[in-house]
N, C-alpha and C positions, 0 to 999 in steps of 0.2 A: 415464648411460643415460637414454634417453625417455623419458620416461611414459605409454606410450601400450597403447590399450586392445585389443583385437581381442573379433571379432564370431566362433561359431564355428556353420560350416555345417553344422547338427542335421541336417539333410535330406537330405546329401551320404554320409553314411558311421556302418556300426553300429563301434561300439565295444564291446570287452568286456575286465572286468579278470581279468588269472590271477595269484593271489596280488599281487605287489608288481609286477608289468608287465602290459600290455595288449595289444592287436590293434585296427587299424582296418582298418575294409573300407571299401573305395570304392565305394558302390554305383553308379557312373556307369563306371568304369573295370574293375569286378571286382583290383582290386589290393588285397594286403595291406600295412599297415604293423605291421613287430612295436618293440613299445615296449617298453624297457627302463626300469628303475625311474624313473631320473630323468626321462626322456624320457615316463613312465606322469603324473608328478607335473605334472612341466609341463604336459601337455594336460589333467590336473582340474581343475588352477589356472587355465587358461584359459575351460575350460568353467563356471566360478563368477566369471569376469568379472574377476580380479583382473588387474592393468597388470600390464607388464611388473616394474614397481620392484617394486611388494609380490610377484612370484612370486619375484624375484631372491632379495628379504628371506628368504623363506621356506625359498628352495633351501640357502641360505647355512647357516639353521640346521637344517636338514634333515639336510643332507649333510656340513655342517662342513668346507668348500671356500671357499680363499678371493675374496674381490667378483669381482677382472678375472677367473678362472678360471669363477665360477660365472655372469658376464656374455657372456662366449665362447661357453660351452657353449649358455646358453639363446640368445641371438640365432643359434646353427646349428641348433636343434632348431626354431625358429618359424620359418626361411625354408623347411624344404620342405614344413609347410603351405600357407603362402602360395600358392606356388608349384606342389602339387596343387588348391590351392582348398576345400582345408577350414576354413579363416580367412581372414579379409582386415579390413587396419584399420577400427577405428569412429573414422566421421565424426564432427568436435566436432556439440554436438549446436545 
């Protein structure tokens, strides 16, 4: 897996946590995203700036899931960020 970083679009969408998942609103699109535990985990770990490798790490012990499993999951849960534009990779600097 890459080590690579993402930047996430504060500006773009409110966020709010219910118990162990979350909700993102798109403020530009009015769409909801409902996040489920893991899918809740991954976008705090993103919004505190950790790579991909150390969320991987963490999901791993988190979840107790094993690598290719918990490297699968998290590269489908970052691409339809991406892809709304609520992240996008950080430039080396």
């Amino acid at each position: 897996m890459e080590n690579k970083y993402y930047v996430v679009n504060e500006n773009r969408f409110l966020f709010t946590e219910i118990d162990d998942e979350g909700v993102l609103f798109d403020v530009e699109t009015n769409e909801y995203l409902n996040l489920n535990s893991t899918f809740c985990s991954i976008f705090k770990y993103l919004r505190e700036n950790l790579s991909l490798q150390e969320i991987k790490e963490k999901l791993i012990q988190e979840y107790d899931v094993p690598g290719d499993v918990c490297e699968s999951e998290l590269l489908g849960s970052v691409e339809p960020l991406i892809q709304k534009g609520l992240i996008r990779e950080k430039s080396a600097a």
